[in-house]
C-alpha positions in Angstrom: 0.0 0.0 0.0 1.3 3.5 -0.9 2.4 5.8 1.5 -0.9 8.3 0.8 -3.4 5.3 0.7 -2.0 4.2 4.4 -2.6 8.2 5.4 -5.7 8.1 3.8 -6.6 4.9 6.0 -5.9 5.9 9.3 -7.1 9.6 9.3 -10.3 7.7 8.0 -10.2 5.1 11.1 -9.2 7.6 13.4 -12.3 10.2 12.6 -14.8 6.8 12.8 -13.4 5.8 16.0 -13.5 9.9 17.2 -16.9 10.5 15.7 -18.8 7.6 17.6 -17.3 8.5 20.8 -18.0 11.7 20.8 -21.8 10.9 19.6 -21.8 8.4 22.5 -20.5 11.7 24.8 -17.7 10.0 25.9 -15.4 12.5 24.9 -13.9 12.4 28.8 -13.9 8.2 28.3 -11.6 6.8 30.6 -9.4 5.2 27.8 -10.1 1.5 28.2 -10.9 1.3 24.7 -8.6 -1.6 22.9 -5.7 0.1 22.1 -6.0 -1.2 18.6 -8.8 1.1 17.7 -7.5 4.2 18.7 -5.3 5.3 16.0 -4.7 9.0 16.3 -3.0 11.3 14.1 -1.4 14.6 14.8 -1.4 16.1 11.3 0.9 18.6 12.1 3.6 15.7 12.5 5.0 13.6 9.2 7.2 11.0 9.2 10.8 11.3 9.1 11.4 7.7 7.3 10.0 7.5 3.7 9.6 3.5 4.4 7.7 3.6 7.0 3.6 4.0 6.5 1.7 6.9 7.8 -0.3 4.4 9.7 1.9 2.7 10.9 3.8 6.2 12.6 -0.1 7.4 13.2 -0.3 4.1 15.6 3.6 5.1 17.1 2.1 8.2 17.9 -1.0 7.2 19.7 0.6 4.6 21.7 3.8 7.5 23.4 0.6 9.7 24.1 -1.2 7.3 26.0 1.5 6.3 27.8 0.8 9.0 30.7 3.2 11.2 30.3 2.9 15.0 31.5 5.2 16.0 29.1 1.6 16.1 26.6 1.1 19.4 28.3 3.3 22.4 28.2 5.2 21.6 25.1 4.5 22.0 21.3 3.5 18.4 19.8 5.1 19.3 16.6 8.1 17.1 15.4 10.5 19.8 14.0 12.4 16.5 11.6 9.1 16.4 9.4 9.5 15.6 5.7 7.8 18.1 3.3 6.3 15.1 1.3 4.6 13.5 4.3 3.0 16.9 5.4 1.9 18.3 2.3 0.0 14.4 2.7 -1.2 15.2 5.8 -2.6 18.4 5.1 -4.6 17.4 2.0 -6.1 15.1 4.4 -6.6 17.6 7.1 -8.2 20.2 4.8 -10.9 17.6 3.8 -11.5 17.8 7.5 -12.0 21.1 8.1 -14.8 21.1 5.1 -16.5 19.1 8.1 -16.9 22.2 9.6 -18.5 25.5 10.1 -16.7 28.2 8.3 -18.5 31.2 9.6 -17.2 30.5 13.3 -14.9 33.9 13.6 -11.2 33.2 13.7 -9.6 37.4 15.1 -6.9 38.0 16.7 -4.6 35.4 15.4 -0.8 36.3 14.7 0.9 34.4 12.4 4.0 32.3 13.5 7.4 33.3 13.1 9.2 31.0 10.5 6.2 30.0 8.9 4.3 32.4 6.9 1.7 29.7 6.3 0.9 29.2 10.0 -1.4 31.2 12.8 -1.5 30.9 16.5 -4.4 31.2 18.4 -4.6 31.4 22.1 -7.5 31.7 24.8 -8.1 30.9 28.5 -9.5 27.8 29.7 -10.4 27.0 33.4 -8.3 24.9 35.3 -11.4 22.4 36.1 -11.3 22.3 31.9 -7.9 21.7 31.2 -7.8 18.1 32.0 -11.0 17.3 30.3 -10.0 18.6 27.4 -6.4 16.2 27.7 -8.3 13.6 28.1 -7.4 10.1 29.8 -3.8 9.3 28.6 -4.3 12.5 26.1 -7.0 11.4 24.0 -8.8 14.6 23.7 -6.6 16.8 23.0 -5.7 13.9 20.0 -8.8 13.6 18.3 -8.9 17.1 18.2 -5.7 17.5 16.2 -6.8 14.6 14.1 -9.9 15.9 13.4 -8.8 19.9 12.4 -5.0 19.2 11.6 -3.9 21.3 14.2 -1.3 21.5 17.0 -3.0 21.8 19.8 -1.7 21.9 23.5 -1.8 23.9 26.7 0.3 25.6 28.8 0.9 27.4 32.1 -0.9 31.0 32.7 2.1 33.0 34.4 -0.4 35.7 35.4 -3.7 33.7 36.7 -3.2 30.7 38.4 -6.3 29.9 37.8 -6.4 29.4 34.1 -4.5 27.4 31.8 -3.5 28.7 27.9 -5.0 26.5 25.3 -3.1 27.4 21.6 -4.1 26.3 18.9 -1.5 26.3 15.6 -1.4 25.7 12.0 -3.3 27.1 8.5 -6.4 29.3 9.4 -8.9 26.3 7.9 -7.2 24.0 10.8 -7.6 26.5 13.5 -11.0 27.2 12.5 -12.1 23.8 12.6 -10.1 23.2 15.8 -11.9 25.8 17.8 -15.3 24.3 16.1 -14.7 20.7 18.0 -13.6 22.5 21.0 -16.6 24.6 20.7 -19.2 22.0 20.5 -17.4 19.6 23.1 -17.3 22.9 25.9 -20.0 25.4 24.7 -19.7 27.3 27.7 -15.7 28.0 26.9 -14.6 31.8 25.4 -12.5 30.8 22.4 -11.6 34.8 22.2 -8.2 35.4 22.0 -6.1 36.7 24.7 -3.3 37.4 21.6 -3.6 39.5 18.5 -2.0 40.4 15.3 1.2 41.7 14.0 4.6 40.1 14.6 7.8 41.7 15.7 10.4 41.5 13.8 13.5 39.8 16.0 16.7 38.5 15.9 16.2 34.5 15.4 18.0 33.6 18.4 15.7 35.6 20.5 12.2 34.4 19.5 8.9 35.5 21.9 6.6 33.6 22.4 4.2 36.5 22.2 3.7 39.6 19.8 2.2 43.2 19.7 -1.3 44.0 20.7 -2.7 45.9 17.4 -5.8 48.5 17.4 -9.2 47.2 16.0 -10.2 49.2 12.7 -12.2 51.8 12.2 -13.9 51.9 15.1 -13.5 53.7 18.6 -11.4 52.2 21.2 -10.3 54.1 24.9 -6.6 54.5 24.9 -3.9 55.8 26.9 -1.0 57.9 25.5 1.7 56.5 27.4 4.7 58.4 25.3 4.4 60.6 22.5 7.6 61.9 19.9 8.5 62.9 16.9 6.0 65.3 16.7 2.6 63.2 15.6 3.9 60.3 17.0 1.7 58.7 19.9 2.0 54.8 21.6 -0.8 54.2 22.8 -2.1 52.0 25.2 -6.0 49.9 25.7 -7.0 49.7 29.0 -9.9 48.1 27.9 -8.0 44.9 26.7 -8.3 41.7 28.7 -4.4 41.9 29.3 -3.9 45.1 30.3 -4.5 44.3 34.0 -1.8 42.6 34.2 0.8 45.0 33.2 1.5 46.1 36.1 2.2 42.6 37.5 4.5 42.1 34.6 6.2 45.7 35.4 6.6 44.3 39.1 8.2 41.3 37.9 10.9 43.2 35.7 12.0 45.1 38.6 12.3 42.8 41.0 14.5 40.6 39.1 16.7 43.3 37.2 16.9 46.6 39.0 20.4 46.6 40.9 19.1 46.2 44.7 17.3 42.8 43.2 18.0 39.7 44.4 18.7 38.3 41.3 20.1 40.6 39.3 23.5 39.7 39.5 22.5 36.1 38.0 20.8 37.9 35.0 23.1 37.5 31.6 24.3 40.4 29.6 22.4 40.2 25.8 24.7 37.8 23.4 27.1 39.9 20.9 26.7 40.5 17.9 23.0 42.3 18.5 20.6 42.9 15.9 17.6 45.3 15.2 14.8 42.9 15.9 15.8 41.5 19.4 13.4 41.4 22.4 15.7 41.8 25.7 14.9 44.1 28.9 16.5 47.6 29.0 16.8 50.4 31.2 15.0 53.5 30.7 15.4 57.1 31.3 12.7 57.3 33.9 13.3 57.3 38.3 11.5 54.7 40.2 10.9 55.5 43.8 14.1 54.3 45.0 16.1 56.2 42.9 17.0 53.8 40.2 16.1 53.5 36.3 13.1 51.8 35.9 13.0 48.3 33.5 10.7 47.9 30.9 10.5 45.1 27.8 12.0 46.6 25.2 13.3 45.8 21.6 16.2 47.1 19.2 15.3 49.5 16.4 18.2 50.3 15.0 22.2 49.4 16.1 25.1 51.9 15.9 28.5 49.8 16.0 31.1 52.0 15.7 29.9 53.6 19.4 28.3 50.3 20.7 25.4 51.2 21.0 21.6 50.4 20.3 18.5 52.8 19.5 15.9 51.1 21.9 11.7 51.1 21.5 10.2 50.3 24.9 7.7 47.7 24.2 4.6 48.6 26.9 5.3 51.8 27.4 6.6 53.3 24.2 8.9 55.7 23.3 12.9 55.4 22.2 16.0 55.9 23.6 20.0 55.5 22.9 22.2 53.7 25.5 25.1 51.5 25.2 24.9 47.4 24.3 26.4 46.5 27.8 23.1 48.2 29.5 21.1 45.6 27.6 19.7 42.1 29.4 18.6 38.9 28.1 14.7 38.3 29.2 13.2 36.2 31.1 11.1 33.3 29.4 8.1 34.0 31.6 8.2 37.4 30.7 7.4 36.8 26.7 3.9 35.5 27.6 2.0 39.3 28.1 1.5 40.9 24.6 3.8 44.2 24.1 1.1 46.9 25.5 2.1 50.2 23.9 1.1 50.3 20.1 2.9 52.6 18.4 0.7 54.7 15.7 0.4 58.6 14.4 -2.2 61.2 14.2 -4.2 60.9 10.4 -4.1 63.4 7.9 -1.9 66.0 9.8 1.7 66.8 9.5 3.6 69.4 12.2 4.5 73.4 11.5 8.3 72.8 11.5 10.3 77.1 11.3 13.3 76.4 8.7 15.3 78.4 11.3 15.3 76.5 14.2 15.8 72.5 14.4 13.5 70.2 13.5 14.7 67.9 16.1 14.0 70.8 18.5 10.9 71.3 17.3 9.5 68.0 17.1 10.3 67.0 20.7 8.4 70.4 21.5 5.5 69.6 19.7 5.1 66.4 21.3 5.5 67.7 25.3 2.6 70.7 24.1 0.1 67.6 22.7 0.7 65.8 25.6 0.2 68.9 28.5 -2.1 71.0 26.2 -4.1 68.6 24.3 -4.2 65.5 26.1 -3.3 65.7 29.9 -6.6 65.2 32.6 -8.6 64.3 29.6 -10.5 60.8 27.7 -9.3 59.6 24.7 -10.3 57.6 22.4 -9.0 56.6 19.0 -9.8 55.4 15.8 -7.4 53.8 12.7 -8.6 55.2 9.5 -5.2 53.8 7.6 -1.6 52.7 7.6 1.5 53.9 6.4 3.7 51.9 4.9 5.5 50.3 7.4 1.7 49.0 8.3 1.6 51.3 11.7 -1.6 52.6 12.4 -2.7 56.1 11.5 -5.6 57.2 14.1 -7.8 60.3 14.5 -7.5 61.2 18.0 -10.4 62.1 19.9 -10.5 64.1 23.4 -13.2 64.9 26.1 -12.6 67.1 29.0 -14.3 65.9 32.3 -17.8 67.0 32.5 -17.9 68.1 28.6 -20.7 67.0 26.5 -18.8 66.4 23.2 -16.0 65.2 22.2 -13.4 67.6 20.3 -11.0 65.8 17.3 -7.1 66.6 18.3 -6.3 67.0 14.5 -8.8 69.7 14.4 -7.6 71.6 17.6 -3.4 71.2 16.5 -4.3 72.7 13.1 -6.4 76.0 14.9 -3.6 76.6 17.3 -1.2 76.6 14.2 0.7 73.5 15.1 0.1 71.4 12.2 -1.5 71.3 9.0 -3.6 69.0 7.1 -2.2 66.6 4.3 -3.1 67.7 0.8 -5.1 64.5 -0.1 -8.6 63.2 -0.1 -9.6 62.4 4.0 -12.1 60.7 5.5 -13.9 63.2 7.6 -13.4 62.5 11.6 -16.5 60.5 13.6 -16.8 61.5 16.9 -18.0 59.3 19.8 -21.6 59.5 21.2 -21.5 61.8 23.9 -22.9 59.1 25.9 -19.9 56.9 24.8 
């Protein structure tokens, strides 16, 4: 038998053998099923031996997952030996699965996986009473639902609620979609929303997070905070709104205590490997005086690097803003600390452009503008924003809304820089500004 007719045999033995026991609602079985007819097949895995059988490695692979193991949890199922022939198999296979499903069940926030431009992760919460139900006795679960969508599907540790457990879900869109379908109809009452969402960061390889940067949703209105402003029209903004923002300051907490200088255990913390590159996530000191008198640490990643003085141009990654400091300030993070998404997204005010004088510098000037936005136009008062495009390095372009406390309406901050003279508008076609309900 060829090696596709084998596939094609077990993924069809495997869904027979899933479908009746979940019909007979023994998803949660506890596994004393003949071990013959539980073939299960991770279709994110191939096989590494072209003379072996798919079935025969499907049956391998259901046999080291039963065996009790709690290494099923916490680490990515995917074999990282698996033969391009075998998968493209395995995912012709797995697509005719996901036709089993509903395609209208909403797949947002997912960010795509770096190395494989083909791939999106999606994570969500899952109670702690859940998270062995949906293992499974021995695993079998969590295996027919990778069978079944041609997912990878496992869960790890919740750094920031002990009381939840992260369920992720990884592979083409059609895979996750279908994935979150079978979780969906096994736990109804379970909030697939995702706790991550959309871009990734750019990094240096050898420094990969597990995490990426929050994004804003389009074109509507969303509360932010401006956290750091520069460059004139330049604003990061923070959501306070978003599930994960609650736990910032748990995360800021955590940095400190592990690399500020009176720390514990900040002698133990390792410099950042040499050579660095624009890209890498690492923790850096900024500018700013904690309590105690010493810089404050923050999650930070390098935008540009300047070799012949050794140093790095830094983007603080929940906070925002930039600053230069020398390479041997720089500290390799902590693995716990890649699982919060970067808070501060960095984006800049639509359609407007600043007054620069040709007799004074623009550098000046710039860093000017931006302290009189933030203590004239923005201090004491709501914002909201809303993305109406994106430049083109894909970074949001907003319009900027304010309310005073105890105004009716809300005023546009485009609108009020260009009547005090401080910017002007772009010479182009703009969608007009829509400000929020007064109620909102």
């Amino acid at each position: 038998m060829s090696e596709q007719q084998s596939l094609s045999t077990a993924v069809q033995q495997s869904e027979n053998n899933n479908d009746q026991s979940l019909e007979n609602k023994n998803y949660s079985s506890d596994g004393k099923a003949n071990n013959s007819n539980k073939l299960r097949i991770d279709c994110r895995r191939s096989s590494g031996d072209s003379n072996k059988s798919i079935g025969n490695q499907a049956k391998s692979e259901s046999d080291a997952d039963d065996s009790g193991r709690p290494s099923s949890v916490d680490t990515d199922p995917r074999s990282p030996c698996a033969t391009a022939a075998a998968a493209t198999a395995v995912s012709g296979e797995a697509k005719k699965s996901t036709d089993k499903c509903d395609s209208s069940l909403p797949v947002r926030g997912v960010s795509p996986v770096p190395g494989d431009e083909n791939d999106v992760v999606h994570q969500f919460l899952i109670p702690n009473r859940l998270g062995g139900s949906m293992v499974g006795t021995r695993g079998r679960n969590i295996n027919y639902i990778r069978a079944k969508s041609g997912a990878s599907v496992w869960i790890s540790r919740n750094f920031f609620d002990k009381k939840t457990q992260v369920v992720n879900v990884r592979g083409p869109v059609e895979c996750v979609k279908c994935a979150l379908q079978v979780i969906k109809k096994r736990f109804p009452e379970l909030d697939v929303k995702p706790i991550n969402t959309a871009v990734p960061i750019h990094r240096n390889p050898a420094l990969q997070p597990t995490m990426c940067q929050l994004t804003l949703p389009d074109a509507v209105h969303v509360d932010v905070v401006v956290s750091a402003a520069c460059f004139g029209t330049t604003l990061f903004l923070q959501q306070p709104g978003h599930p994960t923002y609650q736990q910032l300051a748990k995360m800021d907490g955590a940095v400190r205590r592990h690399y500020a200088s009176s720390g514990q255990q900040s002698a133990a913390v390792p410099p950042l490997p040499r050579p660095v590159n624009p890209g890498a996530v690492c923790v850096a000191p900024s500018a700013a005086v904690g309590d105690d008198g010493e810089n404050i640490w923050h999650r930070a990643i390098i935008a540009d690097v300047f070799p012949e003085s050794d140093s790095v141009l830094m983007k603080f990654l929940d906070w925002g803003g930039y600053e230069q400091m020398p390479v041997g300030k720089l500290r390799q993070i902590r693995t716990e600390m890649m699982h919060l998404p970067f808070q501060a997204v960095e984006g800049h005010l639509a359609y407007v452009t600043p007054l620069l004088r040709p007799d004074q510098s623009a550098d000046a000037q710039l860093e000017s503008l931006s302290a009189i936005i933030q203590s004239r136009f923005l201090a004491g008062r709501r914002l909201k924003c809303q993305v109406v495009y994106y430049n083109h390095t894909w970074q949001p372009c907003v319009y900027l809304y304010s309310r005073e406390p105890g105004a009716p309406h809300w005023r546009c901050v485009q609108e009020d820089l260009v009547l005090a003279g401080l910017a002007t508008w772009f010479c182009m076609p703009r969608v007009p500004p829509q400000l929020p309900s007064p109620v909102a």
